[in-house]
N, C-alpha and C positions, 0 to 999 in steps of 0.2 A: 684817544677817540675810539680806537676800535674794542676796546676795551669796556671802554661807556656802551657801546653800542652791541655788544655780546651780550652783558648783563641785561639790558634792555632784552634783547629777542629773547631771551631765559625766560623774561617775567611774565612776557609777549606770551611766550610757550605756555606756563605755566597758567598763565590765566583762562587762556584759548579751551585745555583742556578741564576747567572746572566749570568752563560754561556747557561745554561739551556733556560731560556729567552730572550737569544741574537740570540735563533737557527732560529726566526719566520721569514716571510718575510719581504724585507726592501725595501720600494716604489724604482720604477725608480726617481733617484733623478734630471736624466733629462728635466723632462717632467715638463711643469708649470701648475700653480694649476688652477683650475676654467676653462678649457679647454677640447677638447673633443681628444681623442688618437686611431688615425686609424692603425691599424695592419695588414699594406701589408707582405703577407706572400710567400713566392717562395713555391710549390707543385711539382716544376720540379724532375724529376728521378735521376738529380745530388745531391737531398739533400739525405743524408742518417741518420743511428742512430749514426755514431758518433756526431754526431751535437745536437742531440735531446737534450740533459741535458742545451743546452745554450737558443734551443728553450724554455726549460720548465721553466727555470729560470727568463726569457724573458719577456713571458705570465705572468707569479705569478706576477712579479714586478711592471706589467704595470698595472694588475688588481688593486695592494695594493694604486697605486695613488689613486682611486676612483673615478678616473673619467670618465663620460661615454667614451663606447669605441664604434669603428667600426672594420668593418674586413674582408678582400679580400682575397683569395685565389686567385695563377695564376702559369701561366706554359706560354706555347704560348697564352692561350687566359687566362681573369681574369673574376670571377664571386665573388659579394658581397655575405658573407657569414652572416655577422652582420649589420645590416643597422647604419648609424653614433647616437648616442644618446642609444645603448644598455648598459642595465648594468654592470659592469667591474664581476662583476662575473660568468657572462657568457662566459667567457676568462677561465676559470677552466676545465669544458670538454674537452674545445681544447685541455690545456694542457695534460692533463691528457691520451690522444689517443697519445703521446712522450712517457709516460711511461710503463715501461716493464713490461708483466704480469707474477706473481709467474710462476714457471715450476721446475716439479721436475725432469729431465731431464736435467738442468742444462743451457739449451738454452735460449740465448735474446729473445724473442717471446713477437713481438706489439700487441696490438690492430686493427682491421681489418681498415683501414682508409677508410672512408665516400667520400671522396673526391678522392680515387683511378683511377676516368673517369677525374678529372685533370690533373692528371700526363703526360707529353711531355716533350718539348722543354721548352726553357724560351724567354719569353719577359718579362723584368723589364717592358719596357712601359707600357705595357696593365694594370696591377695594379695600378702603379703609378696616372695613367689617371683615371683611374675606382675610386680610394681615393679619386680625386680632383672631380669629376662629383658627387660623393654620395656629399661630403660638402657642393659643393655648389645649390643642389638639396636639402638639409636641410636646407638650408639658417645658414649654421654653421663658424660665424665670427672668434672665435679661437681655433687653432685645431692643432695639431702634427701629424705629418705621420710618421709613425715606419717602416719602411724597411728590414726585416727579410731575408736574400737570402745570397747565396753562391757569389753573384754580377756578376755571369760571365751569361752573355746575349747574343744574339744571333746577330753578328756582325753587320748585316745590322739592327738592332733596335736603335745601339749607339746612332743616329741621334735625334728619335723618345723617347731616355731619357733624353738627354739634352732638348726638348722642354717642356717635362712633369713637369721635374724639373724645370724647368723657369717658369711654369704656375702655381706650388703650392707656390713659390719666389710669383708673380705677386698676387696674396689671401691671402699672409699676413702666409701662413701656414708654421710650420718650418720641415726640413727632419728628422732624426734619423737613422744612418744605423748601420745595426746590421749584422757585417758580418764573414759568416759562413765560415774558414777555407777560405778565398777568393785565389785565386790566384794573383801574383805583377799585372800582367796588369789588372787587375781587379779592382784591390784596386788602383794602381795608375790614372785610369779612372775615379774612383767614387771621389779618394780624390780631383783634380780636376775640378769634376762637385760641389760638396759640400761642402769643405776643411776638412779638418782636423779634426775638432772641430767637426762635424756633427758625428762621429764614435763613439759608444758607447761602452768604454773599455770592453775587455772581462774578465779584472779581476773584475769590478762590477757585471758581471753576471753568475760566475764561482761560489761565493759565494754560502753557503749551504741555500736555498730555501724552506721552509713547507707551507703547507698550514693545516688546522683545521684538523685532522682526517684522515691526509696522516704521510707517515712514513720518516724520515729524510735521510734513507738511499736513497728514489728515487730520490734525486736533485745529488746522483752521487757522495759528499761529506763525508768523515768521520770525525767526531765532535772532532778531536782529542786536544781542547779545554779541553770538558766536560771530555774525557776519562781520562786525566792529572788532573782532579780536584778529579775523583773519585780515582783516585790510591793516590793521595796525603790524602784522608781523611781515605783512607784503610790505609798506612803508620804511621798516625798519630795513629789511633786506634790502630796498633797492639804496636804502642811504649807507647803508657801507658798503655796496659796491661803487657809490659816486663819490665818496669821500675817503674810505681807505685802500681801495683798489684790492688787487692779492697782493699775498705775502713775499718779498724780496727773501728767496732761499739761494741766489747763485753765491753767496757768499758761504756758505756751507761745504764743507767738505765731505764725502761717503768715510766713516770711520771704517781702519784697517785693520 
């Protein structure tokens, strides 16, 4: 029995610890390698904190590619925030203004946002276009455009998306849209303009997200993986102290 039950807390061990190590971030598997990854982002007054955990999840993922990134902010008007060829780790602050600071009061309470004189209306266009104008102003030949937004645009721009979208088509650039609680005509306009395939499921970035020296609980996720591994290795331990007790050594002599 105690033998069964060693081998047990081993696997207990070992398993404990691959959950432990499965907690880190795990690249956007969408994006291709050796390429540069622009992060047009929506700042309009329509996005709020429920969304934020997909934002942050988003950011980390796209960082863990490693491949340089770029970065747009926009509402009705778009201003580059990261020029294209910055380093993916510079996508970490951003995220990080998504998550929530301690409060003992018990209140969600952000971070004060930088970009606050952003906030309006939305034009998808204006980013879009501002993505495709930094690339090719970097003379930047492969590239992904990341699409961060709630998708709902401000009617008379529709026109002004579908051209944007055709001119990062025409550059060889691929879209990615990442869309936040979207409404049906929203999402059926974009699926549409993009298809299908261009959507980036939101169960790949719902998944629990760390980064170095942040804590597991801010991607919004409970690890309940890990927690099941530690109650099984508490379970095993109390059952060999209830069943094989200690070890009988008084019959041992101290060698002379």
């Amino acid at each position: 029995m105690r033998i069964a039950l060693t081998l047990a807390l081993v696997a207990a061990a070992a398993l404990e610890l691959g959950f432990a190590r499965g907690g880190g971030v795990t690249e956007a598997s969408y994006l291709p390698s050796n390429g540069t990854s622009v992060v047009v982002m929506d700042f309009s007054y329509s996005i709020t904190g429920s969304s934020f955990r997909l934002i942050v999840n988003a950011l980390r993922k796209i960082a863990a590619s490693g491949n340089p990134v770029g970065l747009v902010g926009f509402s009705d008007v778009a201003y580059e925030l990261l020029p294209p060829g910055t380093p993916a780790s510079e996508l970490e602050p951003i995220a990080r203004l998504f998550i929530p600071l301690p409060s003992r009061s018990g209140q969600v309470v952000f971070p004060s946002s930088p970009w606050a004189a952003l906030q309006g209306g939305t034009r998808i266009s204006t980013g879009l276009r501002l993505a495709d104008d930094s690339l090719q102003r970097e003379h930047v030949g492969k590239a992904s455009i990341i699409l961060i937004s709630d998708l709902e645009t401000a009617s008379e721009d529709a026109p002004s998306v579908v051209d944007a979208v055709s001119s990062l088509e025409g550059h060889g650039y691929s879209l990615h849209l990442i869309g936040l609680d979207p409404t049906p005509p929203s999402l059926h306009f974009f699926e549409g303009l993009a298809g299908k395939q261009a959507f980036v499921r939101e169960k790949t970035l719902s998944a629990s997200v760390k980064h170095p020296g942040s804590s597991g609980l801010l991607s919004g996720q409970t690890p309940w993986a890990f927690l099941l591994g530690a109650a099984l290795i508490a379970v095993l331990l109390a059952a060999n102290e209830q069943w094989c007790g200690e070890l009988d050594l008084s019959g041992l002599r101290r060698a002379r």
